[in-house]
C-alpha positions, 0 to 999 in steps of 0.5 A: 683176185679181183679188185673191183665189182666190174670185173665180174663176168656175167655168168659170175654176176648171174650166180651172185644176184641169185645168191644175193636176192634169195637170202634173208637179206635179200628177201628182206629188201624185197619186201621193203623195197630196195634202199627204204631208208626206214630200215636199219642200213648195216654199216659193218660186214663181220664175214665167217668162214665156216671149215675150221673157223666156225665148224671144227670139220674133220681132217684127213690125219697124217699118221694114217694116209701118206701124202700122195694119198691125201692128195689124191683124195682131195683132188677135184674131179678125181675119185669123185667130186674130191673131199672137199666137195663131197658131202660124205666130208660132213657126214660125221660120227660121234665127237664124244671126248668120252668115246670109247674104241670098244664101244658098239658102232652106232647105226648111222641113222641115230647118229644123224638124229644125235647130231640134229637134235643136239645141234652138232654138240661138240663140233663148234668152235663156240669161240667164234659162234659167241662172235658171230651170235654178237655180230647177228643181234647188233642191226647195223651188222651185215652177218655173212657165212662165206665158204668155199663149200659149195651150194650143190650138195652142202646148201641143205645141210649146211642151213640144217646145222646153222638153224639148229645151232640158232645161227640166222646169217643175213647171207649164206654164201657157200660157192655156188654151181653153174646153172646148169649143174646136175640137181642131184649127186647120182653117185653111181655114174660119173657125171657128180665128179664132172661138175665145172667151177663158175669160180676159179678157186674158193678165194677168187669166189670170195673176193668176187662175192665181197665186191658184188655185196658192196656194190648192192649195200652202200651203207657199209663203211668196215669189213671183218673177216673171220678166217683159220688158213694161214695161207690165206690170211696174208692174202686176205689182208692185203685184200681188204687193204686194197678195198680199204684203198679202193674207197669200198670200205674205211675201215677193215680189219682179218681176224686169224682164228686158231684151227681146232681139230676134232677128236681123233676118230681113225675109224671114220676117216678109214671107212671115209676113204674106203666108201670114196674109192668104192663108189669111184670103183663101181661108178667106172663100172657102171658106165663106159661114158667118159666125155672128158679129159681125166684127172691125173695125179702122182700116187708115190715115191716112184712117180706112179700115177692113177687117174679118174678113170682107173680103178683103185684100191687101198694099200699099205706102203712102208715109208723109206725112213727107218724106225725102231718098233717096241715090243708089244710089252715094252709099249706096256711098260712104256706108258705104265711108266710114264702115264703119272707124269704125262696125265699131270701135265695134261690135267694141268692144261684142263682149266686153261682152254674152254670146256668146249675144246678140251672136251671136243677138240684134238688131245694127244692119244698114246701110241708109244710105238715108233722110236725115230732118229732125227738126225740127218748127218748120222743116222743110229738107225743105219748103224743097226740094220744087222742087229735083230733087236736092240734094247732102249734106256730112257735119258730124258723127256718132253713135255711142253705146251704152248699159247696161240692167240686168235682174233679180237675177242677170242681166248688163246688156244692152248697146245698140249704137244703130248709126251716125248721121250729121248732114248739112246741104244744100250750099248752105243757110246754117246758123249751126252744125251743130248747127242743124236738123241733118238726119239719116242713120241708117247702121246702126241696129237695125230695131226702132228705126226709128219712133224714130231722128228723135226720138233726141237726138245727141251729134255728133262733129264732125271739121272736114276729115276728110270734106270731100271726101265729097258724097252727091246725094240726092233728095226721096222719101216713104218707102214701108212695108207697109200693108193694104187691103180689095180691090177686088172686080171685077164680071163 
């Protein structure tokens, strides 16, 4: 990252004036003329990220997609301009916490006109938009909204949102595109996925964005950013040390805010992913024009690769761990038996978190499906590849939540870690039930789902109370979304 505004190259400098002098801010000074000491001069810079600080922008969700997957999709320049620079990524469906799985798909133009008109109700963080909305109304505050979306193709939607919420930033600063960049994303050749970066990375864009703006308003003595990514927040701290030192700024101050995810919305990420690999497919075969060098990445366990120029399709790929599957009737019984105690404890959680992330944010969903053994060392599961079905008592289970405390000013999230059960194979001797237990995840948040076999458990054990519930489960490999180069057929 940079540390002084006089590192900047001129190609960077030229963007960043453009970006600068075309902002309310900067149109502002224009008017008045550049350093017009009758207007308010801001003495602090409170700074907004907008993915999943401002904005609870949707996710890739790790119990659909295998990793290679994911990172595929998000790979720049590969199939497309990659999830992150693609405006598909923010072109969303309905975040009803009311929503229904039978309800009638609505046309996607009506959706769009719901999310105008309501102002994308149910997608803020309004945490952070009152911070922001307090940052905007006090004049010797310099509001920025900084992103590591880009200007080409976020720039109108993004303002549309803003606008509509009521949000007026002095400085939009989403990562701008080179001056020679396309005008238009022509989705039907391959040119939207051969855009180069001014910037090397959404961070080095923001530390350069910073020292530019500095430069420009001298009056600024402190500096507020307000961020989600854990990767970046020690990085950002030690960057606003550094100004702090450097004389930029006397005070300065990273704000962490606790990501809040959407509703789960399996539907949408399914079509998401399945309209990226179709327009990648049909953009390969509407050109034979391939100036650069491919994007190559790694697609599974095997070390199979595909890269920009290969057609791909979607397919569904067992995962090497084993699992024990339940019985259509058991997941009945299952969750009949146990939805008083988890809808309880749920309940109990409503009148702890903002109406806004209880409503909107993502809740644990029922699956009670899969049966795992977190054990490492010895694995039940291994011991049962000859038995056709087994059948499952319940020795105990798990229900826990837990507070995260954002920035300055902001409430504590509250976790709901769902309902997990701890089960033993009928028949197998085990000295306690906390011995090897294996686990069945009722309701869990779907962003959890890599992680819900390496959780530590605090079991309630209620000798008597289930005795009578058995569950028939069979040995099964758990089945997720992956990605693979089609096989092209000769005439």
């Amino acid at each position: 990252m940079r540390t002084h505004h006089t590192h900047l190259t001129e190609a960077e400098l030229t963007l960043l004036e453009e970006q600068y002098w075309t902002s309310p801010f900067g149109q502002r000074q224009q008017t008045n003329g550049e350093g017009n000491s009758t207007l308010p001069q801001p003495t602090k810079l409170s700074i907004f990220d907008f993915d999943s600080t401002l904005f609870l922008s949707p996710l890739i969700s790790g119990n659909l997609w295998d990793s290679w997957l994911v990172n595929a999709v998000t790979t720049e320049n590969l199939f497309g301009p990659g999830f992150w620079r693609d405006i598909r990524s923010l072109t969303l469906a309905r975040n009803d916490g009311d929503f229904a799985a039978t309800a009638p798909p609505a046309k996607a133009t009506d959706v769009a006109t719901q999310l105008i008109e309501s102002a994308w109700d149910g997608w803020w963080n309004e945490d952070v938009v009152a911070e922001a909305r307090r940052a905007i109304e006090d004049p010797q505050v310099l509001t920025v909204l900084l992103t590591g979306r880009r200007t080409h193709p976020f720039a109108s939607l993004i303002k549309q949102m803003l606008s509509t919420k009521g949000l007026v930033f002095d400085i939009l600063g989403l990562r701008p595109d080179p001056a020679s960049a396309p005008a238009d994303n022509n989705n039907n050749a391959l040119d939207f996925n051969e855009i180069p970066d001014t910037f090397s990375t959404t961070m080095d864009f923001k530390a350069c964005f910073i020292l530019h703006l500095r430069s420009k308003v001298t009056s600024l003595q402190e500096i507020v950013m307000w961020d989600d990514r854990p990767s970046h927040l020690p990085v950002l701290e030690r960057f606003v040390a550094g100004l702090i030192k450097d004389g930029y700024f006397l005070h300065g101050s990273v704000e962490s805010v606790v990501a809040v995810r959407p509703r789960y919305n399996p539907e949408w990420e399914i079509k998401l992913v399945t309209t990226i690999l179709e327009s990648h497919n049909h953009a390969l075969q509407q050109t034979n024009d391939r100036p650069l060098a491919p994007v190559s990445v790694v697609v599974d366990d095997a070390g199979n690769s595909v890269d920009s120029y290969d057609l791909v399709q979607l397919v569904r790929r067992p995962t090497a761990t084993p699992v024990l599957r339940l019985s259509p009737s058991s997941i009945d019984n299952v969750r009949h038996a146990f939805a008083p105690i988890y809808q309880q404890h749920h309940q109990s959680l409503e009148a702890l978190q903002p109406d806004w992330q209880y409503r909107y944010g993502e809740q644990p969903v029922f699956f009670g499906d899969l049966v795992f053994d977190p054990s490492v060392s010895s694995s039940t599961l291994k011991c049962l590849h000859q038995q056709q079905q087994v059948t499952l008592v319940v020795v105990g289970w798990d229900t826990r939540r837990t507070s995260v405390f954002g920035g300055v000013g902001t409430p504590a999230v509250i976790v709901d870690h769902g309902l997990t059960l701890s089960v033993r194979v009928e028949g197998l001797s085990s000295s306690s039930p906390d011995d090897n237990p294996l686990i069945l995840p009722l309701w869990y948040r779907p962003s959890t789902f890599q992680k819900l076999p390496t959780q530590s458990y605090q079991w309630t054990h209620s000798p008597g109370t289930y005795d009578g519930l058995r569950l028939t489960a069979q040995l099964d490999y758990m089945c997720l979304y992956g990605i693979e180069k089609m096989k092209m057929v000769t005439p």
